[in-house]
Every structure is written in C-alpha cells, then in structure tokens.
BABA-790050 format. One record per atom (N, C-alpha, C): residue number from 0; x, y, z; atom name. Coordinates in steps of 0.05 Angstrom, whole numbers. Layout:
BABA-790050
    n       u       v       w  atom
  NUM       X       Y       Z    CA
...
This chain:
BABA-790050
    n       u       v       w  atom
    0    -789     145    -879     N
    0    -787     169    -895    CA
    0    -804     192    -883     C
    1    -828     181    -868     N
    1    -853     202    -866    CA
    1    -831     220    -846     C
    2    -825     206    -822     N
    2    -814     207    -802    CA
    2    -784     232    -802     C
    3    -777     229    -833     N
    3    -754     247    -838    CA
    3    -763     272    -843     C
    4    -786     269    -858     N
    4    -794     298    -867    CA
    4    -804     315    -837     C
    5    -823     295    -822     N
    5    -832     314    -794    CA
    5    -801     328    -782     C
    6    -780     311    -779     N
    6    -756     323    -756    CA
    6    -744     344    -783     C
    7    -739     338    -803     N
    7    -735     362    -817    CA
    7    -755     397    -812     C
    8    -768     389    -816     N
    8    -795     410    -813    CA
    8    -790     419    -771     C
    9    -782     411    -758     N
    9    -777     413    -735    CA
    9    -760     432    -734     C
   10    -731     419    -750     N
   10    -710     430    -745    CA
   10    -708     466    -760     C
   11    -722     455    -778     N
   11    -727     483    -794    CA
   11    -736     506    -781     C
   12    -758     498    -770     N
   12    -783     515    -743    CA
   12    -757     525    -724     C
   13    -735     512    -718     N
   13    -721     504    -689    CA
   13    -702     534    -704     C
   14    -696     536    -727     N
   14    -682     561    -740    CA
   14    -682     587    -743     C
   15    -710     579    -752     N
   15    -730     605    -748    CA
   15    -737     619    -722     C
   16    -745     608    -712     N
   16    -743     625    -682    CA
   16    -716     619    -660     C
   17    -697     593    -661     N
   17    -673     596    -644    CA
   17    -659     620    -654     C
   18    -655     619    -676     N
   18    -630     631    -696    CA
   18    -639     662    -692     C
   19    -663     675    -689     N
   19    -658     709    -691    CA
   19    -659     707    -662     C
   20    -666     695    -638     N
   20    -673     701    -613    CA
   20    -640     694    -597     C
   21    -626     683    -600     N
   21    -601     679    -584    CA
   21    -577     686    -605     C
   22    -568     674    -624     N
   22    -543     685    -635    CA
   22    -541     712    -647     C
   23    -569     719    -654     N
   23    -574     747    -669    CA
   23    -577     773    -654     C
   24    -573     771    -626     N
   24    -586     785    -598    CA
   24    -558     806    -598     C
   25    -558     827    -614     N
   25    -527     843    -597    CA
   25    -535     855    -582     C
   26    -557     860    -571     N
   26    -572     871    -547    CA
   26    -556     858    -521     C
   27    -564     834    -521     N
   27    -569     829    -495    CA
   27    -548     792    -503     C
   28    -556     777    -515     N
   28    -544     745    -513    CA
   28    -514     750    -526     C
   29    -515     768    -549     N
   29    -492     769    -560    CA
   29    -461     781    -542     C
   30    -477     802    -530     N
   30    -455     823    -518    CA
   30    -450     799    -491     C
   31    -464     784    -480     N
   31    -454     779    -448    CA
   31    -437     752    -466     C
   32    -438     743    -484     N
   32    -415     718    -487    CA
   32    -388     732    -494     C
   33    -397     752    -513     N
   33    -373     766    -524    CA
   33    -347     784    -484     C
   34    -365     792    -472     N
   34    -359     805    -452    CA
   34    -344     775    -431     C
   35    -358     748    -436     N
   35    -341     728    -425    CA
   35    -322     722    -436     C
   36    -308     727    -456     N
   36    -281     718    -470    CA
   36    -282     699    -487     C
   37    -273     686    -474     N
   37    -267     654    -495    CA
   37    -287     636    -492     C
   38    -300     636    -460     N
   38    -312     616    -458    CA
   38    -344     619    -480     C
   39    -342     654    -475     N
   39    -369     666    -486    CA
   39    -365     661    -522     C
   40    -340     664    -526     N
   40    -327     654    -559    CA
   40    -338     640    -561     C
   41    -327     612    -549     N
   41    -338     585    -559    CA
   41    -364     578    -554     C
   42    -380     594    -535     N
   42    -405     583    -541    CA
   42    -424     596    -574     C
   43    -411     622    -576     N
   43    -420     638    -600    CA
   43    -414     614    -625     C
   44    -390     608    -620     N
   44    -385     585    -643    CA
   44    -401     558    -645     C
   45    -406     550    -619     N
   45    -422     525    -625    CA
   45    -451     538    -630     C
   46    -463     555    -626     N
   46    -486     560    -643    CA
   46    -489     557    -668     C
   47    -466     575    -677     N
   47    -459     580    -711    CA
   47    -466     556    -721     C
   48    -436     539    -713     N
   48    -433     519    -719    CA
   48    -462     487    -724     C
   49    -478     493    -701     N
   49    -508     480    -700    CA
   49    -526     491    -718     C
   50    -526     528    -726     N
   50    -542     536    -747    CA
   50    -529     529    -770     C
   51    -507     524    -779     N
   51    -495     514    -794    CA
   51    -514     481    -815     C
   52    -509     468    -792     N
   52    -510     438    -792    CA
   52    -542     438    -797     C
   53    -556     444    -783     N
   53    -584     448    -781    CA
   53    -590     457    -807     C
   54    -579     481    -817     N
   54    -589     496    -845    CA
   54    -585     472    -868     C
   55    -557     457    -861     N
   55    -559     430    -880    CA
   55    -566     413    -877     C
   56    -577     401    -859     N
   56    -590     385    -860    CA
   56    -628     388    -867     C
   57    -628     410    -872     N
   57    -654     420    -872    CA
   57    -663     430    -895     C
   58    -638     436    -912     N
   58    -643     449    -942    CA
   58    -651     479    -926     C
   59    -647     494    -904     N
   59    -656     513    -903    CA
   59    -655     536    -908     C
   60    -666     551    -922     N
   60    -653     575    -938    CA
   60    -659     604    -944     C
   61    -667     611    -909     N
   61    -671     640    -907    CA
   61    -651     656    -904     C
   62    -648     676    -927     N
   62    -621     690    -928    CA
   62    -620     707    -896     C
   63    -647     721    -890     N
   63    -646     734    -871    CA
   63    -623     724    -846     C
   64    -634     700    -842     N
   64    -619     681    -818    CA
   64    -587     688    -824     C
   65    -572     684    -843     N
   65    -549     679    -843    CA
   65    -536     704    -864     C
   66    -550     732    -868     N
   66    -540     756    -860    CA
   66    -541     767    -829     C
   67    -559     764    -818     N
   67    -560     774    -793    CA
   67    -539     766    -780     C
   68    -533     737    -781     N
   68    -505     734    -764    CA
   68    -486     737    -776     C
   69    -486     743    -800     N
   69    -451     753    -806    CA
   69    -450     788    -799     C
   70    -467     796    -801     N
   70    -476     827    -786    CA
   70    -469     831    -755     C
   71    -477     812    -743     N
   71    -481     807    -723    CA
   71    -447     809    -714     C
   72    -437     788    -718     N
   72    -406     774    -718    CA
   72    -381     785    -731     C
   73    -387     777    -750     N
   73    -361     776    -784    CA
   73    -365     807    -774     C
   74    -378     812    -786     N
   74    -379     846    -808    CA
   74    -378     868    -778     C
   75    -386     863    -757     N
   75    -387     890    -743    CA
   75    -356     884    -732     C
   76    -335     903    -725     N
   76    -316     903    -722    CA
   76    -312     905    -691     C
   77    -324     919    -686     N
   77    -314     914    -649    CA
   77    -325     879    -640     C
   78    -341     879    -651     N
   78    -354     848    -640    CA
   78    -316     830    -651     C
   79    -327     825    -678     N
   79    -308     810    -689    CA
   79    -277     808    -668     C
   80    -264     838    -663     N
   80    -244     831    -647    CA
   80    -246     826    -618     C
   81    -270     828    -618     N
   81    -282     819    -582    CA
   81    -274     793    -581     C
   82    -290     779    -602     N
   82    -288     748    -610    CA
   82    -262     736    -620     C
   83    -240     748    -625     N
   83    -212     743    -629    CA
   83    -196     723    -613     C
C-alpha cells in the first residue's frame, strides 16, 4: 500500500511539470508536431491520452492542467484544424 501512495505522488509531480512544459508549449513543442502532420497528430494524442490516464490514476485534479490543453488544442481553431 505504502508503495502505491509514493508512485501515485510521482505520477502526480510527473503532471505538474510534464503537462505545462511539452503538450501546453504553442510556442515551440506544440507548433513543430502540429507542422509534422499526422505523425506530429499522433504524438499530440498520445500525450493527451497519458495526461489522461495519469490524471486517473492519480485522482489528479488541477483544473489549470486540463484548461490549458483544451486552449491549447480543442478551442484554438487554427491548431484544431492543423490537427485534423
């Protein structure tokens, strides 16, 4: 049990700073996947998809994290059809 709580508390940490520094980046990480196509798509997705999993398995629940990427993604419209 002890053991669950430390990799939870890991993964949480792993959120907080993965999650605004690479999927949240329209500077610089976001635009060069979006600018690769599909392959740059799918790696945008398996992030999501890992902050996803991570946030549940973690109970994690900073709104900030998961407005920024729908800002980021969803909601800005040139991205969104970049990512199409």
């Amino acid at each position: 049990m002890q053991w669950q709580m430390r990799w939870q508390l890991r993964l949480r940490g792993g959120l907080s700073t993965i999650g605004p520094t690479r999927p949240h980046s329209p500077c610089r990480w976001a635009e060069a996947m979006a600018a690769q196509g599909s392959g740059g798509a799918f790696e945008i997705s398996q992030r999501m998809t890992a902050m996803v999993g991570w946030g549940a398995t973690t109970d994690f629940r900073e709104d900030w994290t998961w407005d920024q990427a729908a800002e980021t993604y969803a909601l800005d419209p040139d991205m969104a059809a970049r990512l199409r």
